[in-house]
N, C-alpha and C positions, 0 to 999 in steps of 0.2 A: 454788570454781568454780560448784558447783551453785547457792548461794547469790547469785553471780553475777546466774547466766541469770536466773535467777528477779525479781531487780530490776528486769533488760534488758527483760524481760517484762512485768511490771508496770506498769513505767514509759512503756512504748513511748507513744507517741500521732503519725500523723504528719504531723498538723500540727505538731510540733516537733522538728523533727531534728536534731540536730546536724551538727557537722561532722565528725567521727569516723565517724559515720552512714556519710555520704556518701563518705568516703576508703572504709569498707568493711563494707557491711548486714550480712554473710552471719554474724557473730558473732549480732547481734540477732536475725537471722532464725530459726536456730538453735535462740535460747534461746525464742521464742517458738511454735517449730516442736514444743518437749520440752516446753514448761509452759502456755502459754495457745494451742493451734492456730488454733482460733476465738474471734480477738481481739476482744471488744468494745471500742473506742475511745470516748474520752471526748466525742464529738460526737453519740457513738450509731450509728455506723458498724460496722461489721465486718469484721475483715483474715486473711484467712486463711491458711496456709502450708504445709500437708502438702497432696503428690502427689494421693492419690485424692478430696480433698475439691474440688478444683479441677476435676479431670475427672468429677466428679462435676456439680458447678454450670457447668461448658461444655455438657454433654452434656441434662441438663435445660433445652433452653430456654421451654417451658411456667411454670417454675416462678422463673427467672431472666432475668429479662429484661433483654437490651444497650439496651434503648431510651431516650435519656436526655431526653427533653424534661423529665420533673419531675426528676431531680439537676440538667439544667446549667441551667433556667431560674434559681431564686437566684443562679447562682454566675457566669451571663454577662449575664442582664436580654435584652431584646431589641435585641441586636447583631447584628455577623458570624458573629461567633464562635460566638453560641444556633445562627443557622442555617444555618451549615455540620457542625457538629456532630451536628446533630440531622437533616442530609440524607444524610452521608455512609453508606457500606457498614456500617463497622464498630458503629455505633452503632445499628442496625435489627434488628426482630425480623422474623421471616416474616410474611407474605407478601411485605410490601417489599426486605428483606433478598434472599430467595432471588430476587426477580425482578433485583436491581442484581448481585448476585455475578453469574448463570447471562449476563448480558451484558459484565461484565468479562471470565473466565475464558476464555468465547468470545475473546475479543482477546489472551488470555495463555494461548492452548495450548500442548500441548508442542511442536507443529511449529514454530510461532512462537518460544518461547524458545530451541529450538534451532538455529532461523535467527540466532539474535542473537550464538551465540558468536563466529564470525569476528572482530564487528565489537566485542565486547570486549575480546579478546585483541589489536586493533589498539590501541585504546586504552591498554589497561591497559601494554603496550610502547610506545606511547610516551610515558604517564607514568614509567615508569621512564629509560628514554632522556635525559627531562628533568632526573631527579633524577640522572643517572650523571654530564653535564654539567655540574651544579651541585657536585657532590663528595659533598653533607649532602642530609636531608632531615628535612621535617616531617613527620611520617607524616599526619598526619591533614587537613593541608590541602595536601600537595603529592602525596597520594595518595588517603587512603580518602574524603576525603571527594569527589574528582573523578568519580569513578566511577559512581556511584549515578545523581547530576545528570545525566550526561551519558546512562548509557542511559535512565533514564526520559525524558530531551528529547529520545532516538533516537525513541522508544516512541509519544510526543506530535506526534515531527515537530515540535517547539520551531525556530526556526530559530537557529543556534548562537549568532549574535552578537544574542538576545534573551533568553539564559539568564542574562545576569548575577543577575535579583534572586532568581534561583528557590530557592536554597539561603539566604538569609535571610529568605523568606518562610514557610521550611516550617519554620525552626528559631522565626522569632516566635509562629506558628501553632501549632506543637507543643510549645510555653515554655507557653503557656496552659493546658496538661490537667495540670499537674502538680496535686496536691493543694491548693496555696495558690498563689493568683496575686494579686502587688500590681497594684496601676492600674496603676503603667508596663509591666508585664510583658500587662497585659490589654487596654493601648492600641496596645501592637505587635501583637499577635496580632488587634485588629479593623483597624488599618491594614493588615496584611499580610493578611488576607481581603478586603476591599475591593480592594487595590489587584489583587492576583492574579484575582478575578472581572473587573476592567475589561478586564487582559489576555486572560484568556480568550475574554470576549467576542469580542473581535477578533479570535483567534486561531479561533473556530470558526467566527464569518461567512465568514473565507478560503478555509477547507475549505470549508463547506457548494459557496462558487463554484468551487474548485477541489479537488475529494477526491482522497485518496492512494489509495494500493496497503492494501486494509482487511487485506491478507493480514501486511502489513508496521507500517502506521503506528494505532494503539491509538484514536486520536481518529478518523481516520473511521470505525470500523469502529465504535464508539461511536454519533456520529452513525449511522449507516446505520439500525440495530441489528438485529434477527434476521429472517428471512427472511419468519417467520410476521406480522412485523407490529409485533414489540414492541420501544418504543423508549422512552428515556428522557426523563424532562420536560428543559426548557432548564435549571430549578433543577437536578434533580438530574443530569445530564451537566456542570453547572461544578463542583458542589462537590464529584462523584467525579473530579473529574479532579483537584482540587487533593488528594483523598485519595488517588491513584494517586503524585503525587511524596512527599506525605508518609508516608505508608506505606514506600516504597520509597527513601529518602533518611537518613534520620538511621539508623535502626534497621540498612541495609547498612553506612554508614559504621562503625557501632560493631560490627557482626562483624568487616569488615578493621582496624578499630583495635583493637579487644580481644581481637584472634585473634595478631596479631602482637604485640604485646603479653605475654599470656598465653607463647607462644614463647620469646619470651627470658627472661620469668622463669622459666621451664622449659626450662634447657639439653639436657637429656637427653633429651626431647620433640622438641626442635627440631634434634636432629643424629639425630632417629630418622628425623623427616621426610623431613629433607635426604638422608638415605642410601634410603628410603622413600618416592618420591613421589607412590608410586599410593595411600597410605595417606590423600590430602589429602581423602578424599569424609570418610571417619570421623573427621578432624581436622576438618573443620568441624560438623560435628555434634558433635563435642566443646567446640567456642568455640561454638557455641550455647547448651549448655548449662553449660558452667562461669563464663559471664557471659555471660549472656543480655541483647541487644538491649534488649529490652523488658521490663521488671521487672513492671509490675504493669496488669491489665486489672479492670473495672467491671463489676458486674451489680447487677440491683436485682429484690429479692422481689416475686411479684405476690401470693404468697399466704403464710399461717402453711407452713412447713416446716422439717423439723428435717435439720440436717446435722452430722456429726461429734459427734455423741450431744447438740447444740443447739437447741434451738426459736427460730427466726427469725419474726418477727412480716411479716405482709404490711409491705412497704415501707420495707423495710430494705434500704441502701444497701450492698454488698457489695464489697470489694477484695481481687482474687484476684495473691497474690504469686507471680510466675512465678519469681524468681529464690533464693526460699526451694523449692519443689516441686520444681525442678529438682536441688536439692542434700539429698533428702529421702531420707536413709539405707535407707526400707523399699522405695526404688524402685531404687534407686543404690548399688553398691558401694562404698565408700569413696569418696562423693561429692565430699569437698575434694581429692581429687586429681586432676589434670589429666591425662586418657590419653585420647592421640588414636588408640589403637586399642579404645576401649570399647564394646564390643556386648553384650548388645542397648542402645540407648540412646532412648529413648520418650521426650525431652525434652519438655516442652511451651512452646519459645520461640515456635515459631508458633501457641500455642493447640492446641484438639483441635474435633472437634466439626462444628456447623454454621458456627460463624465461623473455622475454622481458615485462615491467612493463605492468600489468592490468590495471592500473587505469590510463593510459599516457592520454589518451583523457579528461580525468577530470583534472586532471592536468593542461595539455594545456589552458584548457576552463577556467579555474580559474588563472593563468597568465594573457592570458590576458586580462579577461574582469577585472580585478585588475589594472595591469598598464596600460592600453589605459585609464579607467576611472580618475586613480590616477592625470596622464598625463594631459587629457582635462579637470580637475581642480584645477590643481594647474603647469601649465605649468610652473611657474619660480621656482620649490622647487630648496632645495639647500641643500645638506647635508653639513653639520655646525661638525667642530673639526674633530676629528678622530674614525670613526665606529666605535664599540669595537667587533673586533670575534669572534667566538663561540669555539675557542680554539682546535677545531677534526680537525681530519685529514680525517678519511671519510664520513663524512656529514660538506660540508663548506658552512655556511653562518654566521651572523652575529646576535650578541645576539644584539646589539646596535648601531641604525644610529639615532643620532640626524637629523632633517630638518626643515629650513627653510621652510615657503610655499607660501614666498611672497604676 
């Protein structure tokens, strides 16, 4: 076995993954997490996978920087793609960074997420309602993935019957950050950035003439922006608003997909629930961290520093494995086990840090009033054949779970 890891290790590079990879990291992860932590990859990159090395390089952002104009210029040329990437939230260091979050956040308070539950729980019931009428369900496109779409187009004030392309926009858009991206995969992702700015456009001239409730609807309140005066350019109010569904869309989808999921492969877990349903805040925080949303985040050296007893040369490209740290024995008790009663649990699927996710509390909220609901009606589902993947390596969940729902 040892001898194993040690090839797994070795051998990693990931620009070439296989498909065993991708059915399931967490062996590789492992073996690279015990023998090489600080992966140097054959392109001359860096992959790292143990817990404090990561919170380490979050918490340093002086010495780490999210800013990606020199990584994505090679890898997008001057596209869409270069400059929405390079505009959005998550990819900025301070001073730009803290001035886009501290006017997000403002629009995603707690008052405001917690005005939203009503109107997810209306949702979220009458997705189920649908699926009860039909007999069957797809979990992941007759449910999780409904969810996310529709409150972030609550959140936007989208008007409903203009939401059809939003969920193929953000999966073309977010098909492009993976590690390797062919032309066709890099020609969607600049068509689905053009097209969603045209929309935008349109969509913020409306406000600008007619504004919402800023207490309610995320885009005027955007537009408006703080009281002192500080507001966002036209560039960056579109391309955070296309980071606001993308963020908020694929990444929810895959906690209600990989959360009920994880369930059933865990019967015992799942009728702990069902007997247990005030346990669902620490069950999701367990489907965060036993397949985390988001696998792997970016940072790049400004300067020579040493991490994990390594010397890192200035401008070295860095990929920090969320989904290996998550399962990293010296942080986690018997990490490959699934318990939705595990405290303390210090996950890092929302990051830590100064970039730590904005919108985790919606998130959370939308978990799990999704699976406690899912749950208390349809306690015996059953997912049926074999789920089909979503094929990334950093955003894991699953395009397709057939279910049973008893």
């Amino acid at each position: 076995m040892n001898a194993s890891a040690k090839e797994l290790a070795t051998g990693f590079d990931l620009t070439r993954l296989t498909p065993e990879f991708y059915d399931d990291p967490y062996p590789t992860y492992r073996a690279l997490r015990e023998n090489e932590p600080v992966k140097r990859l054959p392109n001359g990159t860096v992959f790292l996978t143990r817990y404090d090395d990561l919170v380490t390089t979050y918490k340093n952002t002086k010495s780490f920087s999210s800013d990606k104009k020199r990584e994505f210029a090679p890898k997008y040329g001057d596209t869409p793609l270069f400059e929405h990437h390079t505009t959005s939230l998550v990819f900025n260091d301070p001073p730009a960074h803290t001035r886009v979050r501290r006017l997000i956040m403002g629009a995603l308070s707690p008052r405001a997420i917690a005005g939203m539950e009503p109107d997810i729980v209306r949702l979220v019931d009458g997705l189920l309602d649908a699926i009860a009428a039909k007999g069957a369900c797809e979990l992941i496109e007759d449910f999780a993935a409904s969810i996310p779409i529709e409150v972030i187009g609550n959140l936007l004030d989208v008007p409903h019957d203009e939401r059809g392309p939003l969920r193929d926009w953000s999966l073309a858009i977010l098909g492009a950050l993976e590690p390797v991206v062919s032309p066709e995969v890099a020609a969607r992702g600049n068509k689905a950035v053009t097209d969603f700015l045209a929309y935008l456009q349109t969509l913020v001239a409306r406000r600008r003439e007619k504004p919402g409730n800023p207490e309610r609807d995320v885009l005027t309140r955007l537009i408006q922006g703080e009281e002192n005066g500080e507001r966002l350019t036209e560039k960056e109010l579109l391309h955070n608003c296309i980071f606001l569904l993308n963020a908020g869309h694929e990444t929810t989808t895959n906690l209600i997909g990989n959360g009920l999921v994880a369930l059933d492969r865990n019967p015992d877990q799942k009728r702990r629930l069902i007997d247990n349903p005030d346990m669902i805040r620490t069950a999701v925080e367990e489907m965060l961290r036993y397949e985390s949303s988001n696998q792997l985040g970016n940072r790049m050296t400004t300067e020579a520093v040493e991490l994990g007893g390594v010397m890192l040369d200035a401008g070295t490209s860095v990929t920090l494995c969320i989904g290996a740290a998550n399962r990293d024995p010296a942080q986690f008790t018997a990490p490959e086990r699934f318990d939705i009663a595990r405290t303390p649990n210090r996950h890092l699927a929302f990051a830590t840090g100064a970039h730590q996710c904005a919108g985790m509390a919606l998130a959370r909220l939308e978990g799990a009033i999704a699976i406690s609901r899912f749950l208390a009606r349809f306690p015996n589902y059953a997912v049926r054949d074999k789920p089909v993947r979503g094929g990334r390596v950093r955003f894991r969940g699953f395009l397709s779970v057939p279910c049973a729902i008893g």
